[in-house]
Backbone as CSV, one residue per row, in Angstrom:
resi,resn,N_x,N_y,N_z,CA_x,CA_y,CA_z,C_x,C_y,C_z
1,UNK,-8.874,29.992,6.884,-7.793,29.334,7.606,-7.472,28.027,6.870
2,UNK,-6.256,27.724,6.703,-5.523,26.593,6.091,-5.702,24.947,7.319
3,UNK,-5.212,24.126,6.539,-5.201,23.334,7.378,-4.120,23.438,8.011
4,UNK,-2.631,24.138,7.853,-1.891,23.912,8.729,-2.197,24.732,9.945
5,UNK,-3.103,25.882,9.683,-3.133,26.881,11.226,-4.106,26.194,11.626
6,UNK,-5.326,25.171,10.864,-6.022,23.937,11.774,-5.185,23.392,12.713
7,UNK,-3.943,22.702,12.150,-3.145,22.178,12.970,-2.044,22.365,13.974
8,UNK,-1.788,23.750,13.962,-0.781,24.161,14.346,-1.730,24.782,16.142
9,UNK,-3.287,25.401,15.774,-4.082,25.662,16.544,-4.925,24.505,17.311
10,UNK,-4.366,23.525,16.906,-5.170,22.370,17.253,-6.477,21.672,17.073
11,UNK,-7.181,22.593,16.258,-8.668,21.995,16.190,-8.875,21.207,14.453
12,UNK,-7.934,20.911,14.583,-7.586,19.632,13.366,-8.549,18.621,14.027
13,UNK,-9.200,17.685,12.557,-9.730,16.532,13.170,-8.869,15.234,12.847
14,UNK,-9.318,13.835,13.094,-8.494,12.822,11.762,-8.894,12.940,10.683
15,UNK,-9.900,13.005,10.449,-10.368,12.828,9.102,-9.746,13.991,8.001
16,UNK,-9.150,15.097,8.722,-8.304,15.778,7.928,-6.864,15.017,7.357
17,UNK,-6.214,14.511,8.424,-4.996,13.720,8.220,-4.970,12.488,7.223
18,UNK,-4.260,12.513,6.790,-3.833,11.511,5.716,-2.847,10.904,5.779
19,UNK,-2.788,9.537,6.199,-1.478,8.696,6.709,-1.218,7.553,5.571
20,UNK,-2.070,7.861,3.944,-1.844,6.827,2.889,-1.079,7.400,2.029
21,UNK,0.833,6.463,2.882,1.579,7.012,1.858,2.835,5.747,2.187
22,UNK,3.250,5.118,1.197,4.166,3.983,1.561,5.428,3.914,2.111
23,UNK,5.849,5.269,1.553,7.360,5.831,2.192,7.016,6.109,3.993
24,UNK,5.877,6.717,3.889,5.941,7.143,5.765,5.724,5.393,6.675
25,UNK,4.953,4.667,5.639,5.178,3.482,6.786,5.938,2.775,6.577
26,UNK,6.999,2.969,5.690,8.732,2.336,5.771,9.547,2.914,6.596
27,UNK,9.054,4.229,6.651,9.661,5.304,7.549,9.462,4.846,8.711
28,UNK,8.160,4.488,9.221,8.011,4.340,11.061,8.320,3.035,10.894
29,UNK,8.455,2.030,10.609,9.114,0.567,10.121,10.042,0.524,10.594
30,UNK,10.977,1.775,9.985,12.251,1.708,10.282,12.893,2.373,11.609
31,UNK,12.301,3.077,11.996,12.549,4.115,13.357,11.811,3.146,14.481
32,UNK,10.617,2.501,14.123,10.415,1.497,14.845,9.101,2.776,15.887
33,UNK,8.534,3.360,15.720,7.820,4.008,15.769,6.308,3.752,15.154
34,UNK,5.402,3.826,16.373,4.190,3.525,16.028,3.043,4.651,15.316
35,UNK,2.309,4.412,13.950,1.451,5.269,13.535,0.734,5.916,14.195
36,UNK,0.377,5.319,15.606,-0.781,6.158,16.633,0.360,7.061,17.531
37,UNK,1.490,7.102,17.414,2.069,7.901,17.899,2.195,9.225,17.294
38,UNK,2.338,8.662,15.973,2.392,9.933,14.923,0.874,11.006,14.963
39,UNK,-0.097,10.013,15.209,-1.398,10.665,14.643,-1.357,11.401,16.435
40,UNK,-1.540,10.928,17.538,-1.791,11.760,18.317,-0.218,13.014,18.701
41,UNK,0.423,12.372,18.333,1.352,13.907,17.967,0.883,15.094,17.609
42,UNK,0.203,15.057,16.174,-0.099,15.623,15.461,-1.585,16.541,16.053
43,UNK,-2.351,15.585,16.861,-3.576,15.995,16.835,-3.728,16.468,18.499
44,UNK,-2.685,16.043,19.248,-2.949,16.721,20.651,-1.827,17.028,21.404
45,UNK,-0.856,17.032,20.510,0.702,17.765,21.367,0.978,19.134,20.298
46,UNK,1.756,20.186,21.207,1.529,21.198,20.315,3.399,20.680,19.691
47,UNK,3.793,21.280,18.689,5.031,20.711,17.801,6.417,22.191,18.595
48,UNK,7.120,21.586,18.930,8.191,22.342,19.306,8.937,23.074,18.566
49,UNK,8.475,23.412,17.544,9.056,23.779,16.190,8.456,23.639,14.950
50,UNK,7.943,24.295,13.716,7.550,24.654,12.661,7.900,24.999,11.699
51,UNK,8.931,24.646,10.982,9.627,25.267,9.668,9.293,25.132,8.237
52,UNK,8.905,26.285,7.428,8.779,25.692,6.396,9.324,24.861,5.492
53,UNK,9.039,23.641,4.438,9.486,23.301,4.125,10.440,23.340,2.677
54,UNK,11.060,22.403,2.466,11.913,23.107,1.242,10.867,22.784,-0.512
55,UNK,9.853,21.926,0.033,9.135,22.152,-1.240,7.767,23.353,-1.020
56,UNK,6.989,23.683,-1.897,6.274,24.144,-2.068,4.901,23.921,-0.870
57,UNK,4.006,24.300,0.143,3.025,23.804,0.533,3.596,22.849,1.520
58,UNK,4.624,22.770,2.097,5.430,21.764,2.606,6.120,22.043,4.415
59,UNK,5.682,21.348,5.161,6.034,22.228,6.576,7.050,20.528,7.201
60,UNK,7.709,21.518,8.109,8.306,20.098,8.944,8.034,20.711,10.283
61,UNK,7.809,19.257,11.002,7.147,19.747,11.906,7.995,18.970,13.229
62,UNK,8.478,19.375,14.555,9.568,18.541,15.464,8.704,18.512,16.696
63,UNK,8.898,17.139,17.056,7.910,16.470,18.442,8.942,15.769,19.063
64,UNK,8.590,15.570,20.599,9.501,15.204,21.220,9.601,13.651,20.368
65,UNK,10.712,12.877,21.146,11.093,11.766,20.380,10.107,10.996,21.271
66,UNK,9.292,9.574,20.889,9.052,8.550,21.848,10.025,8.119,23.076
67,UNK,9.422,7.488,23.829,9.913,7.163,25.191,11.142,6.052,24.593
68,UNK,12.329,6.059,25.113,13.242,5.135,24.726,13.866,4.898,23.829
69,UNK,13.489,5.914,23.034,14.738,6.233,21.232,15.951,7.293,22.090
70,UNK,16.923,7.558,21.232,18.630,7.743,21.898,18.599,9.349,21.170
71,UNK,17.712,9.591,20.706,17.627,10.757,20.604,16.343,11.594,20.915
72,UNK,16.000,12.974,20.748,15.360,13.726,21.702,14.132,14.388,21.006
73,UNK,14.696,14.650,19.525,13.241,15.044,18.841,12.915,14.477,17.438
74,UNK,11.677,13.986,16.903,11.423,13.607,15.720,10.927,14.714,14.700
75,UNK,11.134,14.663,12.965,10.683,15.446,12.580,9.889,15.009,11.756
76,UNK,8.738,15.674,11.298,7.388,14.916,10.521,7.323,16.118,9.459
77,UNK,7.731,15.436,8.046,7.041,16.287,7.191,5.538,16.114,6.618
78,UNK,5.296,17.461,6.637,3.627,17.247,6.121,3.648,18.488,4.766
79,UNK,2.387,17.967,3.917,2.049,18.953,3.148,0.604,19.429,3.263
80,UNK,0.360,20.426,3.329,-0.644,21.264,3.336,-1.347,21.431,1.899
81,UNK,-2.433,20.235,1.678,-3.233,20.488,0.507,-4.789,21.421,0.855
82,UNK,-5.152,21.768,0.244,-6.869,22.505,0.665,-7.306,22.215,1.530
83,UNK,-7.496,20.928,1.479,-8.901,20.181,2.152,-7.973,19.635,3.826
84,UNK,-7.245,18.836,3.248,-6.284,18.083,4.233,-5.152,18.315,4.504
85,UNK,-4.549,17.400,5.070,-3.078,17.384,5.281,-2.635,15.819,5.384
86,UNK,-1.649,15.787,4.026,-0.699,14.881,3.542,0.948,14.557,4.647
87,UNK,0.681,13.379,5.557,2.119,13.392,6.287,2.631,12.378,5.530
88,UNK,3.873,12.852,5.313,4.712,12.548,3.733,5.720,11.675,4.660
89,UNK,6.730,12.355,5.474,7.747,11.298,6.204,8.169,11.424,7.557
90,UNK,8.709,10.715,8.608,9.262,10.598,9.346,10.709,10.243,9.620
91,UNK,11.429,11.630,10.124,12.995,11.754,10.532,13.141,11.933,11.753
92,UNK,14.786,11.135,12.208,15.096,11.284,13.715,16.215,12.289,13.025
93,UNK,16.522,13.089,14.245,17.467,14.288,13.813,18.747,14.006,13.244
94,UNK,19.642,12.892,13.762,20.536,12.316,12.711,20.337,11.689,11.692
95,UNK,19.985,11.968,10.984,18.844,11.607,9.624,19.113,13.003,9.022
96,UNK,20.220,13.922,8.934,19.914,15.417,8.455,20.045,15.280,6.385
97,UNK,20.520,14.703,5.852,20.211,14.230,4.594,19.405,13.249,3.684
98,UNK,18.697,13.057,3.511,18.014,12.244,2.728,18.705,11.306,1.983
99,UNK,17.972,10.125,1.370,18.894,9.771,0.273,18.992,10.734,-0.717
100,UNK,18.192,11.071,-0.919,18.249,12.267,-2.355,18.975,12.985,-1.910
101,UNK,19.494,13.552,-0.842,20.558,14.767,-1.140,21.669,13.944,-0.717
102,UNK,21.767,12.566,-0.548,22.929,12.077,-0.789,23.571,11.202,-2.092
103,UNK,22.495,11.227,-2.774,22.666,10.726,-4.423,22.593,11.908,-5.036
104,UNK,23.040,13.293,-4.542,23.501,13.824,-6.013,24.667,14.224,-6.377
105,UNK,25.676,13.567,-5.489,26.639,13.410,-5.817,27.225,12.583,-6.783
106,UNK,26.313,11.430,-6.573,26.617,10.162,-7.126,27.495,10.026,-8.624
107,UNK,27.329,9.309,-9.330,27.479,9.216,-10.696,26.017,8.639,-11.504
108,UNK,25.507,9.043,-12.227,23.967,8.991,-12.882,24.084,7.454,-12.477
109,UNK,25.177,6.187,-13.382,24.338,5.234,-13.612,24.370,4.583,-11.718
110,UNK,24.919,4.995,-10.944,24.688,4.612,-9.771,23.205,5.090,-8.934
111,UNK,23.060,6.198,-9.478,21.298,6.869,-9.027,20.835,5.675,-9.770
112,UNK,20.486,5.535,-11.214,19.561,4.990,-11.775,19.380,3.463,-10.878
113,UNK,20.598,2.664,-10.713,20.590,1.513,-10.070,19.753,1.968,-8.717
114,UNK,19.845,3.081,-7.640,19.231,2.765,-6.521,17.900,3.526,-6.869
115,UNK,17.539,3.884,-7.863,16.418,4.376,-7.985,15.305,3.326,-8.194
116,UNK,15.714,2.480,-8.824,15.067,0.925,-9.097,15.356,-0.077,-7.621
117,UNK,15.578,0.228,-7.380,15.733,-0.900,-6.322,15.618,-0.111,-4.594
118,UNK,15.375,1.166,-4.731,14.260,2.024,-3.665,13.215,1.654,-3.923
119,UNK,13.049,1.896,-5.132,11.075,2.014,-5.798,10.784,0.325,-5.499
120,UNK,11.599,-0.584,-5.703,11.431,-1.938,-5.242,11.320,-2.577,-4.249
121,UNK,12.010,-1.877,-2.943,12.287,-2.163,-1.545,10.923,-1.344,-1.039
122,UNK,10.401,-0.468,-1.309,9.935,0.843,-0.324,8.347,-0.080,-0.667
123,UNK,7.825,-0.276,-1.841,6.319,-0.486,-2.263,6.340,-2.339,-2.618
124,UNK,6.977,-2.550,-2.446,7.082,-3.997,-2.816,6.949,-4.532,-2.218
């Protein structure tokens, strides 16, 4: 058994979860959403939804929204490595594009500019 049917079955522990990642706590930063919300999401509500994800090893996963956000469900991507499980980001449902699938429209030298100055804002 994988860790996601650990998790999906519930008998996930923390010490499986992995919450060291800089984008997910810019992510709850910004949604204004607390990490212990995320972790007992994960570890004692079952997810209203399961889809795989669009990368490889990659699931998204939809929980109700916290008490007092204007919308109704959050989505948590995770990746499914061997041992653990990697939660990569946090989306509210109007959130349906990323920046990345909204910079590829762009024109290159306009990516390159926000590519430097994401990588600057997000870890800096």
């Amino acid at each position: 058994m994988n860790c996601i049917d650990e998790l999906l079955f519930g008998s996930i522990t923390r010490e499986k979860l992995n919450f060291n990642n800089c984008h997910l706590n810019f992510r709850l930063k910004q949604n204004r959403i607390s990490l212990e919300f995320i972790e007992n999401s994960l570890l004692n509500v079952e997810p209203i939804d399961c889809l795989p994800g669009k990368k490889k090893n990659s699931y998204e996963l939809f929980y109700d929204a916290p008490e007092g956000k204007s919308y109704d469900s959050i989505k948590i991507v995770v990746y499914d490595c061997s041992t653990h499980i990697n939660v990569s980001t946090v989306m509210s449902p109007n959130e349906a594009k990323s920046s990345r699938h909204k910079n590829s429209e762009k024109p290159n030298d306009l990516k390159r500019k926000d590519k430097v100055v994401g990588k600057a804002f997000y870890c800096g």
